[in-house]
Backbone bond lengths (Angstrom), bond angles and torsions (degrees), N, CA, C in turn:
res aa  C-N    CA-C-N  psi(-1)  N-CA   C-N-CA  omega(-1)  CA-C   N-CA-C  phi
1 X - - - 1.453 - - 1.521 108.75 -
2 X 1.205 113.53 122.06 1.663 119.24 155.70 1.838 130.16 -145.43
3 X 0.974 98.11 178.05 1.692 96.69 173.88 1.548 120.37 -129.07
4 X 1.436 101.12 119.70 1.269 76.38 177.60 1.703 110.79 -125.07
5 X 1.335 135.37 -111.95 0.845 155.74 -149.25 2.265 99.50 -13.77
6 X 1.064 112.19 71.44 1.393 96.47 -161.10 1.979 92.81 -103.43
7 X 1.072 83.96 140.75 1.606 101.05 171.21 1.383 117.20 -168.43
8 X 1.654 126.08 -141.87 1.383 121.09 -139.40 1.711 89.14 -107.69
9 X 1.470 113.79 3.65 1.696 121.41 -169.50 1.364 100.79 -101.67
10 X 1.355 107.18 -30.42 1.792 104.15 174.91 1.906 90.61 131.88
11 X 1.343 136.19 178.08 0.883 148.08 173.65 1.653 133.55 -100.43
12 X 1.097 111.18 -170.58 1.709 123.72 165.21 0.919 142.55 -128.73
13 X 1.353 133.25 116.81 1.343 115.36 -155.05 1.777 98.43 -128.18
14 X 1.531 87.33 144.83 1.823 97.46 -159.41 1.514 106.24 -128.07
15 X 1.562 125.29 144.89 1.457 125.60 -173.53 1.837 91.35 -171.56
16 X 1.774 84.80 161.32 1.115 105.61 -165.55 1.289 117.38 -133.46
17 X 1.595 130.44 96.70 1.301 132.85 159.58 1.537 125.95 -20.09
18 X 1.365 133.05 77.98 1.711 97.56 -171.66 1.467 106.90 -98.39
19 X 1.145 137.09 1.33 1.499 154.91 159.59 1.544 125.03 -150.89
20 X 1.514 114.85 120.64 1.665 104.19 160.52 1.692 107.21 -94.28
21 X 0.925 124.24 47.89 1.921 108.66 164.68 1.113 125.89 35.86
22 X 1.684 96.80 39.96 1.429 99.79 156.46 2.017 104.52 93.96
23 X 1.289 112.78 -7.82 1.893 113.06 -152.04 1.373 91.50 -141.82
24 X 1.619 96.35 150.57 1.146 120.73 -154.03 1.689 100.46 -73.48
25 X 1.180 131.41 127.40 1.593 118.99 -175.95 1.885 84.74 -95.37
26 X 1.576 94.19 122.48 1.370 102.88 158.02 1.260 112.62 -108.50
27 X 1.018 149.72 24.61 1.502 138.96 124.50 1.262 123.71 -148.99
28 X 1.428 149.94 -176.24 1.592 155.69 -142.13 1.273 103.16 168.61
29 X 1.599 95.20 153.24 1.782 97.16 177.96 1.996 92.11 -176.05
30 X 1.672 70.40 -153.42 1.847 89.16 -178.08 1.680 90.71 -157.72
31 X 1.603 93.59 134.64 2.003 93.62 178.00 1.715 77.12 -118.42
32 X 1.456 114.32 146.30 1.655 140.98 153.04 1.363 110.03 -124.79
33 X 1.498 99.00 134.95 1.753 117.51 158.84 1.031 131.23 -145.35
34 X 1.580 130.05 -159.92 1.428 107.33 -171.77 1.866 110.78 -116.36
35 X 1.533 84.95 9.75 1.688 97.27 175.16 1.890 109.10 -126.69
36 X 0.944 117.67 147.78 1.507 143.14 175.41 1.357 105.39 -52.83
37 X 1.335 130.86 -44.45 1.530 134.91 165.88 1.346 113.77 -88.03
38 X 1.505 135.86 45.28 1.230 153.88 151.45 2.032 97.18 26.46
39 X 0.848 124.23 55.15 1.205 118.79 164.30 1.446 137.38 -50.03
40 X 1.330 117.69 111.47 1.788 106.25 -162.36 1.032 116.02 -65.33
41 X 1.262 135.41 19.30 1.236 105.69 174.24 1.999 80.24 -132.47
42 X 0.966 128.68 58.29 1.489 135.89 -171.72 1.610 103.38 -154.70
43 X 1.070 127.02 -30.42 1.709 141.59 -151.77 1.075 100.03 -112.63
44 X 1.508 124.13 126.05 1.513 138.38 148.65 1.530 109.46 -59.30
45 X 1.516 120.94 150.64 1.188 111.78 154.92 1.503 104.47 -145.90
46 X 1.337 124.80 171.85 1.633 139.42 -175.85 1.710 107.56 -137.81
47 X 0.995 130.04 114.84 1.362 144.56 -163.05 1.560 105.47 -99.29
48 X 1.077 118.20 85.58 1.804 105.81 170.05 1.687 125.04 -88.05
49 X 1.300 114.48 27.15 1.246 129.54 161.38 1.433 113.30 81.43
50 X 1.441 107.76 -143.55 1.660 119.90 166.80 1.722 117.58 -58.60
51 X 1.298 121.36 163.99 1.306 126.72 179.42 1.349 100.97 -138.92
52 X 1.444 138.98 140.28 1.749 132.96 170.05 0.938 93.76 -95.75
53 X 1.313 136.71 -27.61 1.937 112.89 -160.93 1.716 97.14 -153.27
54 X 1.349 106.85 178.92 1.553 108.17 -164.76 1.943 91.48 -86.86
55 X 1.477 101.98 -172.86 1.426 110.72 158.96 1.635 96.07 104.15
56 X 1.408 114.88 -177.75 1.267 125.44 -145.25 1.576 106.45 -78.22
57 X 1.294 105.91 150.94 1.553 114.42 -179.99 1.676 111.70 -137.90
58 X 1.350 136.33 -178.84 1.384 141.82 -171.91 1.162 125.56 148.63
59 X 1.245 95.20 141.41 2.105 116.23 -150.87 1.651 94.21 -113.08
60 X 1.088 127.92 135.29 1.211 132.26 135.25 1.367 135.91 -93.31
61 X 1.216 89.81 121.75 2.065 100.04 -164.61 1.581 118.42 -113.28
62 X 1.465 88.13 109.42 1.344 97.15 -177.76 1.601 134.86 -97.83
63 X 1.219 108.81 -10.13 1.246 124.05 158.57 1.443 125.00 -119.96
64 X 2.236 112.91 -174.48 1.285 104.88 -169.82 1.857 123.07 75.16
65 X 1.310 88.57 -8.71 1.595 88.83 -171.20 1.640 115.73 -103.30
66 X 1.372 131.65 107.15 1.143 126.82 -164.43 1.740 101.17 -91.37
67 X 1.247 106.13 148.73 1.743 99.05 179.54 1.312 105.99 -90.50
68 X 1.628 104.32 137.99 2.154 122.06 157.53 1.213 75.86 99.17
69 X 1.517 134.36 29.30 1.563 127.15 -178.39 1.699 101.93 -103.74
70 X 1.258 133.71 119.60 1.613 115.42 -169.07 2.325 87.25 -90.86
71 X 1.205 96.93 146.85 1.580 90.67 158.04 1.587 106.00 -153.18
72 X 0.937 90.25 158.60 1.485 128.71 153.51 1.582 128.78 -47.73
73 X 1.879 120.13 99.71 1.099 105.89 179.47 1.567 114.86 -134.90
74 X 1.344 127.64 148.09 1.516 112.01 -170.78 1.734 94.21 -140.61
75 X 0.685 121.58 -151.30 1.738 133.20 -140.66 1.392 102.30 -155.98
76 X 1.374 110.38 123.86 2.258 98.27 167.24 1.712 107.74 -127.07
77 X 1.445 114.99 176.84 1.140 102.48 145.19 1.463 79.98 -161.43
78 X 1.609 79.29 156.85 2.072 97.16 175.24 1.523 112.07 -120.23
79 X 0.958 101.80 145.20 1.922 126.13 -169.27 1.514 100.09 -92.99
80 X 1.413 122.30 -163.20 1.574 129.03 149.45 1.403 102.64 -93.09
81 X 1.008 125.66 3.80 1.820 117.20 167.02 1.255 119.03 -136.09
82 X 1.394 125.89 2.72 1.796 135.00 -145.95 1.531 100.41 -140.16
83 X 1.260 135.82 145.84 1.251 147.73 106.11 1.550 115.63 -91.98
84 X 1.560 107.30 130.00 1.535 105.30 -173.71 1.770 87.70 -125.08
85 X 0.805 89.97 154.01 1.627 105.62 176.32 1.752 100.61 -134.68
86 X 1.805 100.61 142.20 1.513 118.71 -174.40 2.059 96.08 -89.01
87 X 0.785 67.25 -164.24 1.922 92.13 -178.49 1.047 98.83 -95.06
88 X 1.802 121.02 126.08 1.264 111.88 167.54 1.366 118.59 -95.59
89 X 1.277 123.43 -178.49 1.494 135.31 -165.30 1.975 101.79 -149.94
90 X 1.198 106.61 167.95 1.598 117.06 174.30 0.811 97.71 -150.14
91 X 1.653 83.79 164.82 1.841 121.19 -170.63 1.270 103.69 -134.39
92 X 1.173 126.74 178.63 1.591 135.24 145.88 1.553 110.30 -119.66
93 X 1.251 102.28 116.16 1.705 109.11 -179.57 1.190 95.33 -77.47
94 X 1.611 98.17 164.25 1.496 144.12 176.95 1.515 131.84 -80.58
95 X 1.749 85.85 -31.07 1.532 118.66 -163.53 1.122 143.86 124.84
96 X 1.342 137.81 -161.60 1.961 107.31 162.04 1.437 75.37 -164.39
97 X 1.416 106.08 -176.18 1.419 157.43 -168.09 1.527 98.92 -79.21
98 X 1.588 124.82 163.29 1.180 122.02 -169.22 2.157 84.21 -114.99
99 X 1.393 92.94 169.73 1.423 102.87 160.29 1.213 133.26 -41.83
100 X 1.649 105.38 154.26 1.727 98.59 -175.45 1.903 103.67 -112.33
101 X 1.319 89.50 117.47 1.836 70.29 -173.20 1.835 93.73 -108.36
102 X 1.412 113.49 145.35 1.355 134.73 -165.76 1.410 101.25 -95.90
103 X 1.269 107.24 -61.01 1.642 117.76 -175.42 1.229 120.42 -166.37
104 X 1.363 118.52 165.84 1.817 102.65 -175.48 1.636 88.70 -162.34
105 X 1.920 98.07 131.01 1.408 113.30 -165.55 1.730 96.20 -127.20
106 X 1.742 103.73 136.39 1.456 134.42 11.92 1.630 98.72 -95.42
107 X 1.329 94.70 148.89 1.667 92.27 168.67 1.284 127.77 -105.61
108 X 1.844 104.46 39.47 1.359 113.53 134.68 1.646 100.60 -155.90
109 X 1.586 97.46 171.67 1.206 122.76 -155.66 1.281 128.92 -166.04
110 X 1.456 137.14 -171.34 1.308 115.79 166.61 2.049 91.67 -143.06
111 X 1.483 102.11 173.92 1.413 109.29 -175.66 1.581 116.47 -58.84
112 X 1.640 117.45 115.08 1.347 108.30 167.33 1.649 92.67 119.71
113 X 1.608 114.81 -7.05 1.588 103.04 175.01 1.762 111.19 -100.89
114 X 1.097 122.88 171.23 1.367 123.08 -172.46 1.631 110.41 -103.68
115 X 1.189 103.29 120.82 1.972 105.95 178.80 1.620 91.61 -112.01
116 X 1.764 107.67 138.84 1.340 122.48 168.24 1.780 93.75 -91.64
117 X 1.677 97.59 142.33 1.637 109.32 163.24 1.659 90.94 -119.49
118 X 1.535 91.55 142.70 1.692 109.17 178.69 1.208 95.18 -119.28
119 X 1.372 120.81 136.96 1.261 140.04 -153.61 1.687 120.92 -136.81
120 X 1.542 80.26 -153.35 2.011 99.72 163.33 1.660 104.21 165.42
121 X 1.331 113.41 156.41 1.525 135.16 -160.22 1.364 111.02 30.88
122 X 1.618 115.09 76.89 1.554 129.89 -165.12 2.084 68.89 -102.90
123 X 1.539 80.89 174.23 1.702 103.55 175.76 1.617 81.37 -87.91
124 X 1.775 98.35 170.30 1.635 97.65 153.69 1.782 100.75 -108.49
125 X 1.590 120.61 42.36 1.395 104.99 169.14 1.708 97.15 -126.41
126 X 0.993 108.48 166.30 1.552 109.27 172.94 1.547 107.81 -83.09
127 X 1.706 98.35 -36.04 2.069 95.10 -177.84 0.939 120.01 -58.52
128 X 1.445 131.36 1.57 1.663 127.57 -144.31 1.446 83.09 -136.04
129 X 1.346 133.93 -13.64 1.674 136.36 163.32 1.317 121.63 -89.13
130 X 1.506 103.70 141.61 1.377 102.82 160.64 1.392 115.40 -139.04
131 X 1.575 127.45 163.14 1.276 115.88 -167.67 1.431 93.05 -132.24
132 X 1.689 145.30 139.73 1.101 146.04 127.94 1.105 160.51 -104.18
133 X 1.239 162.84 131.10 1.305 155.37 -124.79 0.957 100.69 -143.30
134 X 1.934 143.19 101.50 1.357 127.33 -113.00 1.264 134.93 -48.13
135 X 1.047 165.16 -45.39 0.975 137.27 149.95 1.630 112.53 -101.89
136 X 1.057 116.93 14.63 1.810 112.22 160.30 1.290 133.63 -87.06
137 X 1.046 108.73 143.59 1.932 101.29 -172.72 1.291 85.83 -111.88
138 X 1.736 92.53 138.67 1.615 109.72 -178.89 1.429 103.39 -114.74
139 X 1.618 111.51 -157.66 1.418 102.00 -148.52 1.841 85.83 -130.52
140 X 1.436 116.04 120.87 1.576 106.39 170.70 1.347 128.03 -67.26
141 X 0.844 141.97 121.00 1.640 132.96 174.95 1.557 110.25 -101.05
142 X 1.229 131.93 -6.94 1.183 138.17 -175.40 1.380 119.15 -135.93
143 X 1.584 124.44 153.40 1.518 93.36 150.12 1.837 83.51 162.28
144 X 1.613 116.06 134.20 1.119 140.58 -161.60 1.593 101.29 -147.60
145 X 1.494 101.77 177.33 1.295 90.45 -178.45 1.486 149.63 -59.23
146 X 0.961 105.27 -30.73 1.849 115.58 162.45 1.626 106.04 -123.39
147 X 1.485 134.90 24.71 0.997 115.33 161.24 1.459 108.87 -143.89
148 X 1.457 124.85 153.08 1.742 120.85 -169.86 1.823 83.41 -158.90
149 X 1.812 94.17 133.44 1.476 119.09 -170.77 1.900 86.13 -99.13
150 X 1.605 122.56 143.28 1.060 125.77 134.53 1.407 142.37 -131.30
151 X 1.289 151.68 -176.04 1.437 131.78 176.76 1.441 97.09 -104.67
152 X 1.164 105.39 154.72 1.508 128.41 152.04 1.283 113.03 -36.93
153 X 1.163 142.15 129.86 1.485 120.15 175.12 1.440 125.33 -106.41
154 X 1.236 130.69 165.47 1.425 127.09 -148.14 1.385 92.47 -88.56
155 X 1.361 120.34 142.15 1.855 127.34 168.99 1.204 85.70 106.77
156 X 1.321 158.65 -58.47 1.542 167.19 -117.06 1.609 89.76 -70.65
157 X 1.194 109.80 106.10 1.606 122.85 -177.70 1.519 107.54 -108.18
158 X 1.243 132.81 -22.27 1.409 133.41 -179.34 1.613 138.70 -66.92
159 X 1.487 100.70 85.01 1.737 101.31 -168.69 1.319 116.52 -32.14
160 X 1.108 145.97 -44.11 1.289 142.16 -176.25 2.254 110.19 -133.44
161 X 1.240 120.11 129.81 1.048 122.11 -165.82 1.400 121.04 -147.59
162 X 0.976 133.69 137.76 1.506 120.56 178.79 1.575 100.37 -93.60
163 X 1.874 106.90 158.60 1.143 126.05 -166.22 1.778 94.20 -111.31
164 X 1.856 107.86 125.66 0.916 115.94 168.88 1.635 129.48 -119.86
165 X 1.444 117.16 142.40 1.913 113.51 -167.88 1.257 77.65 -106.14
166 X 1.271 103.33 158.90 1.318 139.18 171.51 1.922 126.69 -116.41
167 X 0.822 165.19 131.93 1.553 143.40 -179.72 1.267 90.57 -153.08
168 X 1.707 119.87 106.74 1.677 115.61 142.79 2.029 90.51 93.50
169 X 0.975 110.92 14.66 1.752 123.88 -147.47 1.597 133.29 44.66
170 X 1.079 94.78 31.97 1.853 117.27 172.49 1.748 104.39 -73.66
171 X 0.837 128.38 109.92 1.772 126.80 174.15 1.584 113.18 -80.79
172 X 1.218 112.60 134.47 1.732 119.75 142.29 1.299 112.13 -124.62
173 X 0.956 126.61 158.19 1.250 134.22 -157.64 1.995 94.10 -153.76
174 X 1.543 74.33 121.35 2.323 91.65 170.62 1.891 114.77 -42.18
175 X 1.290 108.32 165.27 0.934 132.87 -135.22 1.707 81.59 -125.78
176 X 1.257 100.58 -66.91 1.428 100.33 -174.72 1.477 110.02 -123.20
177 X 1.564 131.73 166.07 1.708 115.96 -142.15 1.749 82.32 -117.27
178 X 1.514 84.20 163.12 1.578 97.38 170.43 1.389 118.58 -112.52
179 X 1.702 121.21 141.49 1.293 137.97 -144.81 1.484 103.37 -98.80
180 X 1.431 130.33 91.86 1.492 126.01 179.17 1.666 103.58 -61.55
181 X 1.419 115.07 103.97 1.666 106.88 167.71 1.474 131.41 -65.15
182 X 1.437 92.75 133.06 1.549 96.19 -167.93 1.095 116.13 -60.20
183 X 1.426 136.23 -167.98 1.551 147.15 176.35 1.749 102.85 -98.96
184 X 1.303 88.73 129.43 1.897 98.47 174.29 1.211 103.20 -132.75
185 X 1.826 98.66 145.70 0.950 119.92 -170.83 1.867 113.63 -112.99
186 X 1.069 131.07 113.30 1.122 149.57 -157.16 1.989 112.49 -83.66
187 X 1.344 88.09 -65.37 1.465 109.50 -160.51 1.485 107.03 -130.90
188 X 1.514 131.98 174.75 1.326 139.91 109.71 1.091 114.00 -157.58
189 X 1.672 110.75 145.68 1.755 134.38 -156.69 1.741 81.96 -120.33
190 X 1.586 94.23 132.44 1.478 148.76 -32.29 1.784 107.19 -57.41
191 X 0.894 108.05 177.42 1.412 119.09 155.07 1.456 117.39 -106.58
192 X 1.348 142.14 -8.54 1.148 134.41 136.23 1.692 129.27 -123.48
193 X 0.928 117.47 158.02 1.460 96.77 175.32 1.921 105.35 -162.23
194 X 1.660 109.52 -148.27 1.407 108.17 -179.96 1.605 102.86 -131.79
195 X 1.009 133.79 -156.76 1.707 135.95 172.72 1.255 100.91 -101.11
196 X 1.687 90.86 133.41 1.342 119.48 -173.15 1.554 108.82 81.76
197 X 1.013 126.18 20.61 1.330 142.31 179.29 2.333 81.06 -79.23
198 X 1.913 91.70 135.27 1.758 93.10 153.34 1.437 99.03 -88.08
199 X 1.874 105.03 152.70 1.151 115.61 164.41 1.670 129.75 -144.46
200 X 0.966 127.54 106.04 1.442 142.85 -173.96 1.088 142.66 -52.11
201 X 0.986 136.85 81.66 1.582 133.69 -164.55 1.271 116.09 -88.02
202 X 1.695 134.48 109.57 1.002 136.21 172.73 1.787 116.20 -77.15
203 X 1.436 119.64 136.28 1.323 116.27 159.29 1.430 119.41 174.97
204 X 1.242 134.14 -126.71 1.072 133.15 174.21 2.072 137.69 -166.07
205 X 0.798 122.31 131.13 1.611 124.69 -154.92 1.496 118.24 77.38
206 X 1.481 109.08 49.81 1.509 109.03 166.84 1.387 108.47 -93.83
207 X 1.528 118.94 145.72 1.282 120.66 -161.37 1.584 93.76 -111.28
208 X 1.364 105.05 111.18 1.787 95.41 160.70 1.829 125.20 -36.62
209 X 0.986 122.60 145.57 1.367 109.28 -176.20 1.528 139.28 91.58
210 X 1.699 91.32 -52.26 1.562 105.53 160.33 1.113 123.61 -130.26
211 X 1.551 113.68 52.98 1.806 108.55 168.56 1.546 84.77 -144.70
212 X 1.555 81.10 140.09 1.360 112.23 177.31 1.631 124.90 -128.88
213 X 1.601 142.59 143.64 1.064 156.04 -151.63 1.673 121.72 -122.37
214 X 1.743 101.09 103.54 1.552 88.66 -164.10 1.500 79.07 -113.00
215 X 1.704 111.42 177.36 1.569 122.41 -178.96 1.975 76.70 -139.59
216 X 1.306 112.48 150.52 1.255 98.31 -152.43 1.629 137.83 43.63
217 X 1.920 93.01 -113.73 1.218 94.10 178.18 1.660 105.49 -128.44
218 X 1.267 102.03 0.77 1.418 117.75 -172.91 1.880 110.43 -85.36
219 X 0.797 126.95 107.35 1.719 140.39 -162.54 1.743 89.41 -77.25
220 X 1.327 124.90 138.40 1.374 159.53 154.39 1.241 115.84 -76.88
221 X 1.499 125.81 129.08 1.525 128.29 146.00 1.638 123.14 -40.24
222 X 1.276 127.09 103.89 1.478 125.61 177.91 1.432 97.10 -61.95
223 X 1.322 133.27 137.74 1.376 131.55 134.16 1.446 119.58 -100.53
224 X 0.821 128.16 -13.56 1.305 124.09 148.08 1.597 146.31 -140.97
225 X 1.862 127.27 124.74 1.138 102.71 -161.94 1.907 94.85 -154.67
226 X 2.372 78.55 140.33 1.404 73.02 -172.55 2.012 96.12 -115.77
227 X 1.525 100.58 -132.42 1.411 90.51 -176.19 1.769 91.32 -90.71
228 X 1.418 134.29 -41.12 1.549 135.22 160.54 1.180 123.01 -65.38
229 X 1.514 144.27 5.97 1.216 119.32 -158.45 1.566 86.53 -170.29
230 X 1.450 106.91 154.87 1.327 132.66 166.94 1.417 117.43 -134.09
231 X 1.168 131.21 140.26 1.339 123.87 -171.98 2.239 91.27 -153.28
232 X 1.478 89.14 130.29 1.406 134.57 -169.76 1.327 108.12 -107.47
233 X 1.367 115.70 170.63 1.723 137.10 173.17 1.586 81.75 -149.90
234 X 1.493 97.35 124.55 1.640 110.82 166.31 1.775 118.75 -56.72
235 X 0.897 133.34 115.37 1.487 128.42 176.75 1.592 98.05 -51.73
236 X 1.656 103.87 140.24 1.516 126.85 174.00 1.778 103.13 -66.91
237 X 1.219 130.83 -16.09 1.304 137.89 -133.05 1.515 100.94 -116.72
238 X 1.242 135.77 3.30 1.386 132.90 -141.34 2.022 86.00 -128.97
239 X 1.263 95.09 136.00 1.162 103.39 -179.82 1.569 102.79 -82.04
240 X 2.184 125.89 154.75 1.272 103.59 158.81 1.644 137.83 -50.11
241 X 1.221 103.52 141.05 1.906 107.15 176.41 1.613 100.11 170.72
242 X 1.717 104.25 -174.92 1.000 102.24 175.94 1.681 102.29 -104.05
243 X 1.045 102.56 145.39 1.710 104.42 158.66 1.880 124.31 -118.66
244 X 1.376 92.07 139.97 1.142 78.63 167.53 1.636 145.30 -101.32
245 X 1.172 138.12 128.12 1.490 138.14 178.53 1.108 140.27 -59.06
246 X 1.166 107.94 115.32 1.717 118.40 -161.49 1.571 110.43 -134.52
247 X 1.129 110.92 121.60 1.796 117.40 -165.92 1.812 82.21 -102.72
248 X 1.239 103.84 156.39 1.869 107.59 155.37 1.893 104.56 -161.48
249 X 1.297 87.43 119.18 1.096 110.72 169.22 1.633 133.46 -70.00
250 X 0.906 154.89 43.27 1.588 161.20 -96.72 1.144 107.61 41.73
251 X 1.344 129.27 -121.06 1.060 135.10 168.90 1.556 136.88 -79.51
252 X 1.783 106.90 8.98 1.427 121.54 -158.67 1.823 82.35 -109.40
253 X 1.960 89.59 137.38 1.600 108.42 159.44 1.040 139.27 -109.21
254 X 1.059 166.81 140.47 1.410 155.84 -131.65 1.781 105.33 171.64
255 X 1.203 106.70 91.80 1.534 116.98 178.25 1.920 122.20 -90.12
256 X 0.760 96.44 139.73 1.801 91.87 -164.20 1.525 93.80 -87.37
257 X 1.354 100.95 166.67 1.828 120.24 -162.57 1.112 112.84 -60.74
258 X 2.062 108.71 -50.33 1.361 134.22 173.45 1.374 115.28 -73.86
259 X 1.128 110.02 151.81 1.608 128.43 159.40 1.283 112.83 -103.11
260 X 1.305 111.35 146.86 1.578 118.28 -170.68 1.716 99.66 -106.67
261 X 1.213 100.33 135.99 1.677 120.89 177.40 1.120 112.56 -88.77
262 X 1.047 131.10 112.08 1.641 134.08 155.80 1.201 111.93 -80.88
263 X 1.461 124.09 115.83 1.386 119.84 -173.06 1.697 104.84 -125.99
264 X 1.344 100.23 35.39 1.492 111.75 165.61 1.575 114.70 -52.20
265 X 1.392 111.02 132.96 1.333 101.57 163.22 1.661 150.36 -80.00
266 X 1.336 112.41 128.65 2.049 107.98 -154.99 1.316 87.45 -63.07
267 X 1.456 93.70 168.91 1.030 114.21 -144.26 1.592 82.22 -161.24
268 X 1.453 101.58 102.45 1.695 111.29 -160.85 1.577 80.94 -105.61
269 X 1.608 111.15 153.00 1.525 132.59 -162.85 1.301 93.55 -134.10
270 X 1.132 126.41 -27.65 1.610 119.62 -169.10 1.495 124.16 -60.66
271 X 1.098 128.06 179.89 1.881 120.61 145.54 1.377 113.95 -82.92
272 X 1.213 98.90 133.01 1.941 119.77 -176.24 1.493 88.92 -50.36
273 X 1.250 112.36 -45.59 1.648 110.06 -149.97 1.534 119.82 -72.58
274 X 1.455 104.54 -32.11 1.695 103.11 170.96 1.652 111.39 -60.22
């Protein structure tokens, strides 16, 4: 067992079959970590499958690898009855290469939904990942060998953004950007009414927290709001007319088709007599 070619791309790691005992080796590899007792849930590993015959093998590893990091690397192969493990040896890496991300579906969405990125040289830990949506770090909920699920993350105001992996703090960064969907507006019950009238806003991607409800230009108390719906109390204060409805979600606007009628009655202050 050795390593060689080690630098700032990641390394190589090399071993040599000199007998399987007679049995079929259905798989081979190399496990590295950063402790001497290779702890599974501490240890990278790379699986190069089946082997037909004995003799030399070698992985090039390009991620997972933090630099001035010394580790730990050994050699396996498995039988139908055996895991054998070689002798390990260390290095001190250089560093490696960041993730390879291929594509990541859907590439649009709104805050709080889950996009898969399909990849290559992911960690197999989640701590050693990170996922961002330009400058937000989101939260993984998934993640196997070439594929890791994350959410949208909450505050994420940026209509269009590229999606970035992280591994060990190695960056890749997307290829093509992802589309934050705006807020739509569907409906609202009534279409006319008086003050203190409830009023309903049908649609979709309202963000608790940051969506807000103007009639004109004058913004309303929400009393109620979900990810479809907004629900209002007409202000007492609004002279008759129509206004129009406009939700905005951070910085996104989205005005509905209708105008809402206030058909409150005036309420003249003057003297009759002038």
């Amino acid at each position: 067992m050795e390593v060689s070619n080690v630098n700032n791309s990641g390394a190589t790691f090399n071993a040599e079959i000199i007998t399987n005992g007679n049995s079929d080796i259905i798989d081979h590899g190399f496990i590295w970590s950063e402790y001497e007792s290779f702890p599974d849930d501490f240890s990278e590993l790379i699986s190069l499958g089946q082997k037909g015959t004995i003799g030399k093998f070698s992985a090039k590893i390009s991620t997972t690898l933090e630099i001035g990091i010394l580790y730990y690397v050994k050699s396996y192969i498995e039988t139908s009855d055996k895991l054998i493990y070689g002798q390990y040896v260390t290095f001190i890496s250089e560093g490696s290469l960041g993730p390879i991300i291929e594509y990541f579906e859907p590439q649009s969405g709104d805050v709080g939904d889950t996009i898969t990125i399909i990849g290559n040289n992911y960690s197999r830990f989640v701590e050693r990942m990170a996922v961002e949506f330009g400058n937000y770090r989101s939260r993984i909920v998934d993640l196997t060998n070439n594929t890791l699920k994350s959410i949208v993350p909450n505050f994420f105001d940026d209509t269009l953004s590229y999606i970035s992996v992280l591994v060990v703090g190695n960056l890749t960064t997307s290829e093509n950007t992802f589309l934050l969907t705006p807020p739509q507006i569907y409906s609202f019950e009534p279409k006319s009414g008086i003050s203190n009238d409830e009023i309903t806003v049908i649609g979709k991607n309202f963000i608790p927290g940051n969506t807000k409800l103007y009639f004109d230009t004058a913004q309303v108390e929400i009393t109620k709001l979900e990810s479809g719906s907004i629900t209002c109390i007409f202000p007492s204060n609004f002279p008759p007319k129509y206004y129009s409805v406009m939700v905005k979600v951070f910085d996104r606007e989205v005005f509905a088709v209708d105008s809402f009628l206030n058909i409150t009655p005036y309420k003249y202050t003057g003297n009759p007599m002038e």
